[in-house]
Wavefront OBJ file of the C-alpha trace (Angstrom):
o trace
v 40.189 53.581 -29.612
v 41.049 57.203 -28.115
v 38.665 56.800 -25.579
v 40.016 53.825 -24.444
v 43.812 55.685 -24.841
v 42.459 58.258 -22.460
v 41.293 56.074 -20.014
v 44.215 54.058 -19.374
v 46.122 57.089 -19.092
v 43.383 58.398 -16.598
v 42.680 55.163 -14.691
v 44.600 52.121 -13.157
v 43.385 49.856 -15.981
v 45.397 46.878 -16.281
v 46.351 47.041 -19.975
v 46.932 43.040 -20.391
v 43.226 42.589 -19.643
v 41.507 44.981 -22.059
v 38.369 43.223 -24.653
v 35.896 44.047 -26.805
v 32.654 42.717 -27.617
v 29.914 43.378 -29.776
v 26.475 42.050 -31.315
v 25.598 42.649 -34.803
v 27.480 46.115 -36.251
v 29.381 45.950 -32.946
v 30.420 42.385 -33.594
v 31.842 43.766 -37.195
v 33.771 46.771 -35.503
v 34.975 44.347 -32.751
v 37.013 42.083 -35.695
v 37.850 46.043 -37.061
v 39.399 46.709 -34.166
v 41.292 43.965 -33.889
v 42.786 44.345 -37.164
v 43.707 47.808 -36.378
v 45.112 47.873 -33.105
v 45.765 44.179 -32.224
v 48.558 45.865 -29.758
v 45.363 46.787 -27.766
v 43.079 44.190 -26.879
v 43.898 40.901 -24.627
v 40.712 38.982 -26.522
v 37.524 39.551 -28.686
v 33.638 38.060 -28.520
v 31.964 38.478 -31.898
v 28.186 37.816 -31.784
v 26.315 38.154 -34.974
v 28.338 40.322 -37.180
v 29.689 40.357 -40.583
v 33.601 40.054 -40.524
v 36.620 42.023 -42.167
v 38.803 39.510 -43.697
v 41.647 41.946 -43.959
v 43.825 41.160 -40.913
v 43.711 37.421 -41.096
v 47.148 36.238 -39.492
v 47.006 39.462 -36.668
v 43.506 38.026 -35.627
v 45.100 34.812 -35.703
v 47.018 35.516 -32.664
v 43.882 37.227 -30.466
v 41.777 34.909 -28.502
v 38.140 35.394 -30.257
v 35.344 33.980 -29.097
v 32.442 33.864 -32.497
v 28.542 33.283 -31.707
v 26.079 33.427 -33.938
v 22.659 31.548 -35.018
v 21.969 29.550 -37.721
v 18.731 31.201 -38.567
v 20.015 34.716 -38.862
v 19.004 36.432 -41.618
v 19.642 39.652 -41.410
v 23.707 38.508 -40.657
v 23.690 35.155 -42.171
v 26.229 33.042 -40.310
v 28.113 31.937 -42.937
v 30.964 34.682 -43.126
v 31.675 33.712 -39.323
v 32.009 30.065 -40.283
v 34.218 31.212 -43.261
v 36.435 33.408 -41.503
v 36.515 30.871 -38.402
v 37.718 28.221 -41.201
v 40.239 30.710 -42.437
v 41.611 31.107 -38.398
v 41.510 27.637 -38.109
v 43.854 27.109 -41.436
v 46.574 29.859 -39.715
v 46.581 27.358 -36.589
v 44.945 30.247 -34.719
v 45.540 28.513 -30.919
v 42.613 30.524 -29.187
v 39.223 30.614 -31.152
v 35.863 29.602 -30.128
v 33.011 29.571 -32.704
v 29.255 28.573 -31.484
v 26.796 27.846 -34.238
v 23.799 28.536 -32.140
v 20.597 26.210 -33.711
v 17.674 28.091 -34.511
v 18.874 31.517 -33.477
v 17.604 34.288 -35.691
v 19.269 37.984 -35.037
v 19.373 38.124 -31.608
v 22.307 37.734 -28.953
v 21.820 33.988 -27.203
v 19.893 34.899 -24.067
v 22.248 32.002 -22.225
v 25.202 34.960 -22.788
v 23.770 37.559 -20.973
v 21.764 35.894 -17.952
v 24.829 34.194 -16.914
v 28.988 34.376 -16.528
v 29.718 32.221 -19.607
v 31.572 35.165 -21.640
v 33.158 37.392 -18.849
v 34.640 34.140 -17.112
v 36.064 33.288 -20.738
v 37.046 36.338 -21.151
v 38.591 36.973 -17.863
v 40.834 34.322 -18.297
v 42.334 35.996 -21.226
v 45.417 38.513 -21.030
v 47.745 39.686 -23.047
v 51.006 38.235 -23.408
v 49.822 34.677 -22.667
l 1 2 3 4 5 6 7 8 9 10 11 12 13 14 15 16 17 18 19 20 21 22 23 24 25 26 27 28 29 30 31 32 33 34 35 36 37 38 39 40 41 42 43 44 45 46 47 48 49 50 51 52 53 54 55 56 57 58 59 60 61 62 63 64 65 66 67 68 69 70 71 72 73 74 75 76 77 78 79 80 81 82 83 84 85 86 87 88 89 90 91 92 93 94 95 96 97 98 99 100 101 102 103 104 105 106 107 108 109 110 111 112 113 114 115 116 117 118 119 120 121 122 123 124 125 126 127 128
C-alpha cells in the first residue's frame, strides 16, 4: 500500500483507475486490501484465493471480479462461492464470479493469453 502511496505521489497515475489482482495468496491479499483501504482501489480480480470475510459491506461497493476452478484443491472454491453469495445478499451491483469446470490450482490460461480481465478492468473507475 506505501508503495503504491509513493508512486502516485511520484507519477501521473490517475488515482480513479488503480486495481489489484492476484492468484492464489495474492488473490487472498487482493480481498485484504480491499478491506483495508477500499479508498484506494477502483476494482479487484480474485483468482484462486481464500477470502477474508471481515469487510463484507466495504467490498460490497468495489467492483470484484472472482475466478476460480472447481477442481482446486489446494484452494477449494467453495469460500469464493460463499463469500460471492454473501456480496450477492448486500446487493453488491458490480461482482463477477466464474466457476471455472475442471480447473485445478492454476490461473485459467484464457485470462492471461488474451484482454478478457484488463478490458474489464479498464472499464472500472472510481467514483462510478
Amino acid at each position: 500500500m506505501q508503495l503504491i502511496d509513493s508512486l502516485k505521489k511520484t507519477y501521473p497515475i490517475d488515482s480513479r483507475r488503480i486495481y489489484v489482482i492476484g492468484f492464489s495468496m495474492g488473490a487472498s491479499a487482493t480481498i485484504n486490501s480491499l478491506g483495508l483501504r477500499p479508498d484506494l482501489f477502483a476494482a479487484a480480480v480474485s483468482i484462486s484465493g481464500i477470502p477474508d470475510f471481515k469487510h463484507l459491506n466495504t467490498l460490497a461497493k468495489t467492483p470484484i471480479w472472482f475466478i476460480h476452478g472447481n477442481a482446486d484443491t489446494e484452494n477449494p472454491i467453495s469460500s469464493d462461492s460463499v463469500l460471492y453469495k454473501n456480496l450477492q445478499l448486500l446487493h453488491a451491483p458490480k461482482i463477477k464470479y466464474w466457476e471455472i469446470d475442471n480447473l485445478s490450482h492454476e490461473v485459467y490460461p484464457e485470462l492471461y493469453i488474451g484482454n478478457t480481465i484488463p478490458e474489464w478492468l479498464f472499464k472500472q473507475k472510481k467514483g462510478d
